[in-house]
Backbone as numpy.savetxt, mean C-alpha at the origin, in Angstrom:
# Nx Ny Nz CAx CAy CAz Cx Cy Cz
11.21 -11.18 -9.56 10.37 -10.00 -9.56 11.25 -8.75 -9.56
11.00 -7.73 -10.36 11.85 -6.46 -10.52 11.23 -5.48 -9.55
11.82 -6.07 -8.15 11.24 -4.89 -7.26 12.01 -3.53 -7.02
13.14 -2.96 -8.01 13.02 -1.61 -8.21 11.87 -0.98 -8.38
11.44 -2.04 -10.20 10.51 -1.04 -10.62 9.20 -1.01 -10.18
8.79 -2.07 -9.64 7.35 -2.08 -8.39 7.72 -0.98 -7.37
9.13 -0.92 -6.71 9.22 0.18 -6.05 9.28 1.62 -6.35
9.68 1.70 -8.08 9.78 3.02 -8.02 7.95 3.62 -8.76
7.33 2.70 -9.20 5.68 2.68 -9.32 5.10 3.46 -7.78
5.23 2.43 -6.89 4.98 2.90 -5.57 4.99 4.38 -5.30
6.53 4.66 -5.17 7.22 5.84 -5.04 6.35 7.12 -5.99
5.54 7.00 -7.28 5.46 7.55 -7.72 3.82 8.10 -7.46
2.88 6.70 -6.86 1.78 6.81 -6.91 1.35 7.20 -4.82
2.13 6.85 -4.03 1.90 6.96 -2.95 2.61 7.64 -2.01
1.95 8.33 -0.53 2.96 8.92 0.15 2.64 8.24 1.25
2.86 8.53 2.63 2.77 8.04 3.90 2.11 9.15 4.57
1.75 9.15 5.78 1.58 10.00 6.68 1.33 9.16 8.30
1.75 9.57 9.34 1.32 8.61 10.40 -0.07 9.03 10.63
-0.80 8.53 11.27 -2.47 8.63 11.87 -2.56 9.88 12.77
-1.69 9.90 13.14 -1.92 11.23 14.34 -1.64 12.77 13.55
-1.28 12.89 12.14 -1.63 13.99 11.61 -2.97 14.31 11.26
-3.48 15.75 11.38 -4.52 15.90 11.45 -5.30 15.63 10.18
-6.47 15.50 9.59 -6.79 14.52 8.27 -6.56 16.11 6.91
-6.63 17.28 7.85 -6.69 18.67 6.97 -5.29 18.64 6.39
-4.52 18.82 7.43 -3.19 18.71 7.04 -2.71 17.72 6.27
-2.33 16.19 6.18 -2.34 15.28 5.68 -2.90 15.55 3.89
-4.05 16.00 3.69 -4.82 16.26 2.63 -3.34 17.47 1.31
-3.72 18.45 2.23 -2.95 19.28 1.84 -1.41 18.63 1.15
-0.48 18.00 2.39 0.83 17.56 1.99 0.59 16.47 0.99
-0.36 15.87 0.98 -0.43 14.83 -0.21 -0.33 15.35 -1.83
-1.70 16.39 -1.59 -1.30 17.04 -3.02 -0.20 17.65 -3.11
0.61 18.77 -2.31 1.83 18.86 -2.65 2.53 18.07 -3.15
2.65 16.84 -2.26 3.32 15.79 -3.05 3.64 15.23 -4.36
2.42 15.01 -4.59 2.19 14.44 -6.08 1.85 15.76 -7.30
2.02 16.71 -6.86 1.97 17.49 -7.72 3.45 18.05 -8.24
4.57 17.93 -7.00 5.57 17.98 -7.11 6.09 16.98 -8.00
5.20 15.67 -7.92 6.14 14.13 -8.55 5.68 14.38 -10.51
4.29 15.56 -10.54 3.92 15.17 -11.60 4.71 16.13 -12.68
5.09 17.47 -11.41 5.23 18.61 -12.51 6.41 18.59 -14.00
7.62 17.43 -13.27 8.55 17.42 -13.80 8.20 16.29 -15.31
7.24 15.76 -14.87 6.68 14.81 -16.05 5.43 15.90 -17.32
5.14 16.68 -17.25 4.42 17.90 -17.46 2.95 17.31 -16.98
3.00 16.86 -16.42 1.29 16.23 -15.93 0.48 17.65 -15.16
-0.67 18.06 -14.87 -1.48 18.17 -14.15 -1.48 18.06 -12.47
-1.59 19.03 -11.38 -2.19 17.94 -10.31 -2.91 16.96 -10.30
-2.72 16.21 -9.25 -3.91 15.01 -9.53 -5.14 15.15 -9.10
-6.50 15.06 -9.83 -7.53 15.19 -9.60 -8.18 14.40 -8.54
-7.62 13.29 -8.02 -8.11 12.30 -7.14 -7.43 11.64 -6.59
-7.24 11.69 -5.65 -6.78 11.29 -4.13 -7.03 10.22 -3.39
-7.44 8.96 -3.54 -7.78 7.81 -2.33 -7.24 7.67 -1.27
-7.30 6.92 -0.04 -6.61 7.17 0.82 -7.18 5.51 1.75
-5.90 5.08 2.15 -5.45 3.51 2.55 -5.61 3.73 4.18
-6.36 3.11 5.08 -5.73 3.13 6.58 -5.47 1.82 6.77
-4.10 2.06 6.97 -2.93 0.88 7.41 -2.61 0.71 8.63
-3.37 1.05 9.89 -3.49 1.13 11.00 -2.41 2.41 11.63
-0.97 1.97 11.07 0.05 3.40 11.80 -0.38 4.12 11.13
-0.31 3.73 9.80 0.03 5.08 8.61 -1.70 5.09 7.87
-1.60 6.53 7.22 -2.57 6.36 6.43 -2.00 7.10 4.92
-2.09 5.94 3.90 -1.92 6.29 2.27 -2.20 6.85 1.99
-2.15 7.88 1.15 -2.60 8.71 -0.07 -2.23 7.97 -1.47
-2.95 8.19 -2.48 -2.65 7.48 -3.45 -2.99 8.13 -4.51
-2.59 8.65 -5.84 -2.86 9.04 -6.72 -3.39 8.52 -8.01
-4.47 8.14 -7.35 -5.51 7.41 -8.03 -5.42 7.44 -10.28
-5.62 8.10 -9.96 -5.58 8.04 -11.99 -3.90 7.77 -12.40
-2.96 8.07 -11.54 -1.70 7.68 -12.05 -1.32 5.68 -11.99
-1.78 6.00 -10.64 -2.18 4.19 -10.35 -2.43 3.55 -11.05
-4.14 3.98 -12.09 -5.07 3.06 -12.53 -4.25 3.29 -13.83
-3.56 4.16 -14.21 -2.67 4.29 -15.50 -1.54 2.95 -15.56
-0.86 2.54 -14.13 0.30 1.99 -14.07 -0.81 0.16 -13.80
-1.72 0.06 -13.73 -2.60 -1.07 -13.29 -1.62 -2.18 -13.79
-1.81 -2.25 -15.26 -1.46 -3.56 -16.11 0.08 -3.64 -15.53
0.76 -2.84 -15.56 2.36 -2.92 -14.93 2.41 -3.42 -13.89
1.86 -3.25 -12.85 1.86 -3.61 -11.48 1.28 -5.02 -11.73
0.08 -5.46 -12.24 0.20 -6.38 -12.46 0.63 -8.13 -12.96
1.35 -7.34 -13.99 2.49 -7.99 -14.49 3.90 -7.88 -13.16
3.90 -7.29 -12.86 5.30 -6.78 -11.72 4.97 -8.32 -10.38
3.77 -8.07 -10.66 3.18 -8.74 -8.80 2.90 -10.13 -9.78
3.03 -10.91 -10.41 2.78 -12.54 -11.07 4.53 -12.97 -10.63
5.29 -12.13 -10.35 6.98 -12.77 -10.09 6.98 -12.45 -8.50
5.92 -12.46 -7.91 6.22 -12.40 -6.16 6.60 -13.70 -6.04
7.72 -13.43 -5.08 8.81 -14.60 -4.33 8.19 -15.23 -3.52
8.34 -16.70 -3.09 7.49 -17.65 -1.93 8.76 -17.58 -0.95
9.82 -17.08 -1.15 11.24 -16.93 -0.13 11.82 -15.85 -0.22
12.43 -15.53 0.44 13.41 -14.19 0.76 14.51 -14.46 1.76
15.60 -14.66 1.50 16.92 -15.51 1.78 15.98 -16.83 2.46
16.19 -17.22 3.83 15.66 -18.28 4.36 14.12 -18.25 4.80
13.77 -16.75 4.57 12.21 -16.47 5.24 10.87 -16.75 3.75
10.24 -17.91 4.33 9.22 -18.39 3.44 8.31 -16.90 3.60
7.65 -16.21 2.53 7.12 -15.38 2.05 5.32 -16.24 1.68
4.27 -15.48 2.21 3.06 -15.62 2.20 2.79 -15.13 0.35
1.89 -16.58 -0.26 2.02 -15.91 -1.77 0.55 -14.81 -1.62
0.28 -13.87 -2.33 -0.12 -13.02 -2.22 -2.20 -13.31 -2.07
-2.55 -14.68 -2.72 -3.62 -14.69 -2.59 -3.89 -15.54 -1.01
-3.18 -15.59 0.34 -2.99 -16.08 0.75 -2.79 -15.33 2.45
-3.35 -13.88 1.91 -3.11 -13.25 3.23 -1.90 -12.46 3.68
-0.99 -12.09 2.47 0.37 -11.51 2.98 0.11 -10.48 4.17
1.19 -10.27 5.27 1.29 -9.05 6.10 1.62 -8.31 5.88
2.01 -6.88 6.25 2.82 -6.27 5.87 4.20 -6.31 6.25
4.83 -7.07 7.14 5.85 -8.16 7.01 6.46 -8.74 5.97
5.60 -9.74 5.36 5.64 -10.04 4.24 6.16 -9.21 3.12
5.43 -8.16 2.99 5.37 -7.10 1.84 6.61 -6.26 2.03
7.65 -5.99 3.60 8.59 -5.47 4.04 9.86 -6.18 3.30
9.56 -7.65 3.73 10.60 -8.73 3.13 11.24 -8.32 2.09
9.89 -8.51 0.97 9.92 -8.52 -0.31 10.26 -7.10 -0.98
10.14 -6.17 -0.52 10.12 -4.59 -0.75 11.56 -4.43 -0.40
12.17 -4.70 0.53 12.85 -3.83 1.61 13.05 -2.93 2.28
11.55 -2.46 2.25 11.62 -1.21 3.15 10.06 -1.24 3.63
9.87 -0.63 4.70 8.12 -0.54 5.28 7.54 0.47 4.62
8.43 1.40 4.23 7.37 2.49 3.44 6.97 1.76 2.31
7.52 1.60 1.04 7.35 0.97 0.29 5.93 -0.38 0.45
6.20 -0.95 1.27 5.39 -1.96 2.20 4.09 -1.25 2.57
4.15 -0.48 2.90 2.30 0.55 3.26 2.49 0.98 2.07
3.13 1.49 1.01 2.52 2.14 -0.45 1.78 0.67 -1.11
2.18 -0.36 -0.98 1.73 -1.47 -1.66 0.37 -2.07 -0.88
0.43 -1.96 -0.21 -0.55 -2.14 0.52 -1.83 -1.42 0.29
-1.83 0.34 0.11 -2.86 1.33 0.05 -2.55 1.32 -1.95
-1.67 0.94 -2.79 -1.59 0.63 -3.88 -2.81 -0.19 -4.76
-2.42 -1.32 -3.75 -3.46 -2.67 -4.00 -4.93 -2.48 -3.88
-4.94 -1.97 -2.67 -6.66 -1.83 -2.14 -7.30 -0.59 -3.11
-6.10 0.48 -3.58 -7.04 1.40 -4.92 -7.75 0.70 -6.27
-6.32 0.04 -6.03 -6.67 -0.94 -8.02 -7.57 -1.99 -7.73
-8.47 -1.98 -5.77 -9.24 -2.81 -5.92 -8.65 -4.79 -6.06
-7.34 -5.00 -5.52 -6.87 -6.11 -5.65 -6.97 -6.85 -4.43
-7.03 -6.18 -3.39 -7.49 -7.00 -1.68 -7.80 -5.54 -1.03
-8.35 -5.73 -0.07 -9.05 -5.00 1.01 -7.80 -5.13 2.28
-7.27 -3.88 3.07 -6.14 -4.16 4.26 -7.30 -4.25 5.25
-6.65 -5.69 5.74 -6.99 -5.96 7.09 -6.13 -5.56 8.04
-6.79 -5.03 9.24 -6.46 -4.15 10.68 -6.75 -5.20 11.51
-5.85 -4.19 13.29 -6.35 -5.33 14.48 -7.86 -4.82 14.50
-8.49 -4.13 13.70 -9.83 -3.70 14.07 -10.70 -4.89 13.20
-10.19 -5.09 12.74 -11.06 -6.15 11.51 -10.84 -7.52 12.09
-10.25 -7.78 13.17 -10.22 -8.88 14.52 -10.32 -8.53 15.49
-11.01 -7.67 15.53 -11.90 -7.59 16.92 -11.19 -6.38 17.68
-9.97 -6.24 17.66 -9.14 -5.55 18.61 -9.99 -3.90 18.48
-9.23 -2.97 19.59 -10.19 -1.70 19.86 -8.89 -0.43 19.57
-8.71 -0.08 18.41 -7.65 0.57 17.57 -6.96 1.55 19.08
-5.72 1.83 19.05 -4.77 2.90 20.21 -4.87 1.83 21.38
-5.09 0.46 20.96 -5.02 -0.35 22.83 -3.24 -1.07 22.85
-3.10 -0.80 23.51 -1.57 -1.92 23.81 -1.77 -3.04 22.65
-2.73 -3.85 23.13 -3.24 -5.17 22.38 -2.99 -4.74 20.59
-3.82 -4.05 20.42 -3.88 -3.71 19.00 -2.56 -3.55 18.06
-2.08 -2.45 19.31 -0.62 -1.67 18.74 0.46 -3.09 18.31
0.82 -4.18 19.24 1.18 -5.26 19.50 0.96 -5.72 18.31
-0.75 -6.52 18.33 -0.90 -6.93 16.71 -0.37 -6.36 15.80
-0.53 -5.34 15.45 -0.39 -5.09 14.07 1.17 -4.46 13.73
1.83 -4.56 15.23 3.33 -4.22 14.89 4.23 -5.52 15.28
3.79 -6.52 15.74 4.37 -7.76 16.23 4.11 -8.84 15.16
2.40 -9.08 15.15 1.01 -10.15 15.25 1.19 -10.32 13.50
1.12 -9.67 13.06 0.76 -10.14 11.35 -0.44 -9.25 10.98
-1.03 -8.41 11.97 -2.30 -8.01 11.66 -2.74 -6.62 10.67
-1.52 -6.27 10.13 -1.51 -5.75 8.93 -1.52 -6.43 7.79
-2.27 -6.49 7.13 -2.66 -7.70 5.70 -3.53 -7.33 4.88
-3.19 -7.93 3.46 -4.64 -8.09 2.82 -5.39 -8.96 3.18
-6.52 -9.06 2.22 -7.62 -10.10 2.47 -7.05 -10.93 1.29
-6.72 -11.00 0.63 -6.19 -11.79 -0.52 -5.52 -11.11 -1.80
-5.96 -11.42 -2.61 -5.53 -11.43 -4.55 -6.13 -12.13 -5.33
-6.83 -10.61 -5.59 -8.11 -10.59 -7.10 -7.51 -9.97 -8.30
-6.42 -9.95 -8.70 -6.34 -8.66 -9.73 -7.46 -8.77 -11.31
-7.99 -9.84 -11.68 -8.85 -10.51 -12.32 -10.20 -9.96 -12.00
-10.58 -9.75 -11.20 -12.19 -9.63 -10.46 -12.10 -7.96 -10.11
-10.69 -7.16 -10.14 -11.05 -5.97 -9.94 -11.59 -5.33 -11.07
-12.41 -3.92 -10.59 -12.60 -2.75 -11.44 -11.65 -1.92 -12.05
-11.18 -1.38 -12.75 -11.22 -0.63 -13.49 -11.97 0.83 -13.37
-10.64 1.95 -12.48 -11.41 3.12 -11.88 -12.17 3.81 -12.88
C-alpha cells in the first residue's frame, strides 16, 4: 500500500482539532485551513465542510475535495496490510481501531484524518466509548478509547457508499 500517497490525500482533505476547542472557533480555523491548502492549487474555498467526532479530536473534512479523490482512496485502501513488522493489523472490513490505522499510517494524526476521511465518503461509521455504552469525559471512557480499541469503524463498504 502507498501510504505516502493515502497520507498526503489525507493531509490535503483533513485537519484536526481537539474537542475542547470551542465549535465557533474550530469552524473558522478549518476554513482557513483548506483554503490555504487550495489557494496554491488555484481552487476556490471550500464550499463544504463535514466534520468527524473521533472522541479526542474532531475532523474537518473538505468534503468536495474528498469526494473528488474517492476512486483514489479507494484504490489506495484494496493494498491495506494484515501486518506491520510483527503487529497483526485488523483488515479493514473487520473493525480496525484507530490503533490499527496509527500502525499502518504512522502517525495518529493521519490516523483521525482517515478515520473522519472514511465516514465522509460514507465507507464505515466511527465508533466511540459512547457507542458502548460508556458516558463521554469519564476516566472509563478516556481509558477506552485511548488504551481499549474503542476508536473504530464499524466496518468497510466502499461498494454500498454514496456518492456526495
Amino acid at each position: 500500500m502507498n501510504t505516502t500517497q493515502l497520507c498526503d490525500i489525507i493531509g490535503s482533505t483533513t485537519v484536526a482539532f481537539e474537542t475542547t476547542i470551542p465549535e465557533s472557533e474550530r469552524d473558522e480555523k478549518a476554513n482557513e485551513h483548506f483554503t490555504r491548502l487550495r489557494e496554491p492549487l488555484g481552487l476556490s474555498a471550500p464550499t463544504e465542510i463535514s466534520w468527524a467526532y473521533c472522541y479526542f479530536r474532531q475532523v474537518a473534512v473538505d468534503s468536495h475535495r474528498a469526494y473528488a479523490m474517492r476512486d483514489e482512496v479507494i484504490d489506495l485502501l484494496e493494498g491495506w496490510p494484515t501486518t506491520v513488522g510483527e503487529r497483526a493489523i485488523r483488515p479493514l472490513n473487520d473493525l480496525p481501531t484507530l490503533q490499527d490505522m496509527t500502525e499502518v499510517l504512522g502517525n495518529q494524526a493521519d490516523a483521525y484524518g482517515l478515520l473522519a476521511l472514511g465516514q465522509t465518503l460514507r465507507f464505515w461509521e466511527i465508533n466511540t466509548p459512547e457507542t458502548y455504552g460508556y458516558t463521554a469525559g469519564t476516566p472509563s471512557a478516556d481509558t477506552a478509547a485511548s488504551k481499549g480499541g474503542y476508536v473504530r469503524t464499524n466496518g468497510y463498504t466502499p461498494t454500498n457508499s454514496q456518492v456526495g
